[in-house]
Every structure is written in structure tokens, then in C-alpha cells.
C-alpha positions as CSV (number, residue, x, y, z in Angstrom):
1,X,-133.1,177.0,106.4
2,X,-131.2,176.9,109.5
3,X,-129.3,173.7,111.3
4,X,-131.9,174.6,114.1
5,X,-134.7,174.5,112.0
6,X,-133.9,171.3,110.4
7,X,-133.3,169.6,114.0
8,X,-136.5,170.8,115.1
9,X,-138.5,169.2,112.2
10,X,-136.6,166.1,112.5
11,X,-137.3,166.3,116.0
12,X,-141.2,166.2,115.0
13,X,-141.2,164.1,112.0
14,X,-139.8,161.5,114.5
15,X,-143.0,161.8,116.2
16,X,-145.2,160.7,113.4
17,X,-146.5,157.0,112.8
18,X,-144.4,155.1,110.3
19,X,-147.5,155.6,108.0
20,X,-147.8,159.5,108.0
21,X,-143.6,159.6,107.8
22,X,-144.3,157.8,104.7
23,X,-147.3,159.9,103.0
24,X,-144.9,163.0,104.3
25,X,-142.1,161.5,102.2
26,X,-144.0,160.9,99.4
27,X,-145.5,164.3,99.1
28,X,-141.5,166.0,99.5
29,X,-140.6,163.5,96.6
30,X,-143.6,164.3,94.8
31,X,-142.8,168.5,95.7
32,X,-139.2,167.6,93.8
33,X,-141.0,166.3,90.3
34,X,-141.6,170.5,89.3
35,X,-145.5,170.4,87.8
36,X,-147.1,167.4,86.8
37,X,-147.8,166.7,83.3
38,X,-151.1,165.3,82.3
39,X,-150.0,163.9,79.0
40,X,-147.1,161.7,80.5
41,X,-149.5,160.4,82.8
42,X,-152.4,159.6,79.9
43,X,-149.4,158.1,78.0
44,X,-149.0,156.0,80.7
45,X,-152.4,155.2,81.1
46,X,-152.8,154.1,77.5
47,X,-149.8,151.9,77.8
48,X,-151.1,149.9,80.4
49,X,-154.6,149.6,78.4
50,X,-151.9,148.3,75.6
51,X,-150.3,146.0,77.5
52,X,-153.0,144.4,79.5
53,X,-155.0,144.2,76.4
54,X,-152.3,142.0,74.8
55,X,-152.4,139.8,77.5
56,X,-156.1,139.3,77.5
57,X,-155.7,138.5,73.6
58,X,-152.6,136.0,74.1
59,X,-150.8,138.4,71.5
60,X,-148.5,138.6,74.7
61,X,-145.8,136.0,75.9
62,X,-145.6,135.8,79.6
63,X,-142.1,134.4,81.1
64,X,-141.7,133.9,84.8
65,X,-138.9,136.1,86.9
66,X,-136.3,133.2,86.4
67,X,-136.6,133.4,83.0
68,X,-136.3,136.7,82.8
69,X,-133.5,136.9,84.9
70,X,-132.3,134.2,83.0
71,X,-132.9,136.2,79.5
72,X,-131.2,139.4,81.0
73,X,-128.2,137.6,81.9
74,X,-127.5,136.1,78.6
75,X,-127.9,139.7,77.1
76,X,-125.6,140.7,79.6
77,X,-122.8,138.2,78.9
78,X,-123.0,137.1,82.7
């Protein structure tokens, strides 16, 4: 693709609401992934399912972000 080319679809993009610029961008990110692959995203799925099911159960301990923060810094010598 071409200098011109790109200009001219910059040129247009411009155009667009800040809304469609970002469902463009998401599709061009999503067009750089290569195929999608079912099983990562049920892997995912069943993680969440996991997680959230600890929770619900209490087998989970919840910290707030300052204690997290707080947490990663001491791991990090900081």
C-alpha cells in the first residue's frame, strides 16, 4: 500500500465518530490476532466460572487496590 493510499484512508477515518474510529480499531487489532481459538476462549470462560465461584463461597480473599499495590511492592523490594 502506497503513501497516497494510506493519506487517503487517514483522510476518511478522520471523518468517522470517535465511536466508529474505535469499533474500526478494534476490528484491525482483532484482524492482527491470526484465527481465533475456541479453546483459549472456553478456558477463559471456565476460569472466570472458577473464580467468581470462589468468591461466592468465601474460599476467596478479597484485598482492596492499596493493598495490592501495597502487596506488589513488597514483592518487588520497592
Amino acid at each position: 500500500m502506497n503513501t497516497e493510499t494510506l493519506d487517503h484512508l487517514r483522510s476518511q477515518i478522520s471523518t468517522l465518530s470517535e465511536s466508529e474510529r474505535a469499533a474500526l480499531a478494534r476490528e484491525l487489532i482483532m484482524s492482527l490476532d491470526g484465527p481465533r481459538d475456541d479453546s483459549v476462549e472456553q478456558a477463559w470462560n471456565d476460569e472466570i466460572v472458577r473464580r467468581v465461584s470462589k468468591v461466592k463461597s468465601g474460599k476467596a480473599t478479597l484485598i482492596d487496590r492499596e493493598e495490592f499495590r501495597s502487596q506488589m511492592r513488597a514483592r518487588l523490594g520497592q
